[in-house]
Every structure is written in C-alpha cells, then in structure tokens.
N, C-alpha and C positions, 0 to 999 in steps of 0.2 A: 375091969372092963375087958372084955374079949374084943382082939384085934378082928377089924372086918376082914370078911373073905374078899381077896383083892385077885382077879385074874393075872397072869405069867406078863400079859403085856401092859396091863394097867403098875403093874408092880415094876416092870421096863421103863417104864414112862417116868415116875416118880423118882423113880433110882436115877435118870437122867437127868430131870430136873433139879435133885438135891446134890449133883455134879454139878451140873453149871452153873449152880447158886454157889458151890465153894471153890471151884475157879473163878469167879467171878468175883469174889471176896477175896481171895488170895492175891487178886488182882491191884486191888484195891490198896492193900493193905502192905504196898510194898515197903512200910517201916518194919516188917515183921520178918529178921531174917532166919535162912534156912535153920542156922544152926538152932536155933531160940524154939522156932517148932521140933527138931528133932529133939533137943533136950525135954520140952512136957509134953511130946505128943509121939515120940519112936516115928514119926515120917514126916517129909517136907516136900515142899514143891518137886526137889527131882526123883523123890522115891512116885508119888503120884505120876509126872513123866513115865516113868520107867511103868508102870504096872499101866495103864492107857498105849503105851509101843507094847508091852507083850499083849495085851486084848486085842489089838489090831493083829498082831501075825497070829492067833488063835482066830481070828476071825479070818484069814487071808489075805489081809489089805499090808499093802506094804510101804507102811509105814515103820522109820526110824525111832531112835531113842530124840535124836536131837529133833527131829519133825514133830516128837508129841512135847518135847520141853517149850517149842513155839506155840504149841495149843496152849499147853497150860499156863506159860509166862507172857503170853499174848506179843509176846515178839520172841526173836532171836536171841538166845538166852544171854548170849557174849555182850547186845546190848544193852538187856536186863541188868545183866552184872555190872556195867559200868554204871550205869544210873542208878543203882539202887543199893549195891551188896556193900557192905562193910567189913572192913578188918573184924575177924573175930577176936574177942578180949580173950586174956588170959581166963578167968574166972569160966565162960562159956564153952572155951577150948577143953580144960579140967572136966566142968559138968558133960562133959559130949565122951569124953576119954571112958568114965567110969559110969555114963550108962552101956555103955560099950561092951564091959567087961575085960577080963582077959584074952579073949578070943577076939577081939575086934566085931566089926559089921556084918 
C-alpha cells in the first residue's frame, strides 16, 4: 500500500500528536525506568528532554534542558526522581555499560 500524500502541516500535526501520545505514556508509566529504556531502546526520557531544549533554541524560544525535562516528566525532574527513579541493579548497570561500547555515550 502507498503512503498518502500527507501536506508539510498535516504531517506537523500528526508528528505532534504521536509526541504527546508518547509523553504522555512515559507519563504514565513511571515503573519504567530510564535506564531499562536506554538499554532496548538507545534513549529515555532525558535524551527526549534534551533533543525538545535543542528544537526550542533552533526554533528561537528559550527554553532550557531542565524547562523541557518538566515538559516531558510533567513536573520538576528532582521531583520526579524522588518519587519514581530507582537504584539501578548491577545487572542493568553492566547492560547500559556494553551498549555503550568503549567509547562511552
């Protein structure tokens, strides 16, 4: 099946709703921590953060790294982290190390 011909702002539109549907789910899903996405998926809530703070200063708006980890953690990330984040295990730590490589992140 051939994808529809979708206009630049109709395809704006979609690409923003299929964002707030996965912050909104990440929302959610606060048993799911960073590190556990970063091991099967290469990014986590503060890499998403970070690449919504550079859209923003590509776009002119000045917006911070920590002002877009409140978009996206829906609060203040230090209180995020208290209520939510957990000790990473050994086992987690290891799988996060050697997707890594030798060169680090």
């Amino acid at each position: 099946m051939a994808l529809p011909p979708i206009d630049d702002a109709t395809r704006t539109e979609l690409e923003a709703a299929a964002f707030r549907r996965l912050v909104a789910h990440l929302r959610e899903r606060t048993d799911v921590q960073n590190i556990d996405l970063m091991n099967l998926a290469g990014f986590c809530r503060n890499c998403l953060s970070k690449w919504y703070a550079a859209a923003a200063q590509e776009q002119g708006v000045d917006l911070d790294y920590d002002g877009a980890r409140e978009i996206v953690y829906g609060m203040p990330y230090g209180e995020w982290k208290k209520a939510h984040q957990t000790e990473a295990s050994d086992a987690q730590k290891q799988a996060f190390a050697a997707a890594q490589g030798p060169s680090g992140p």
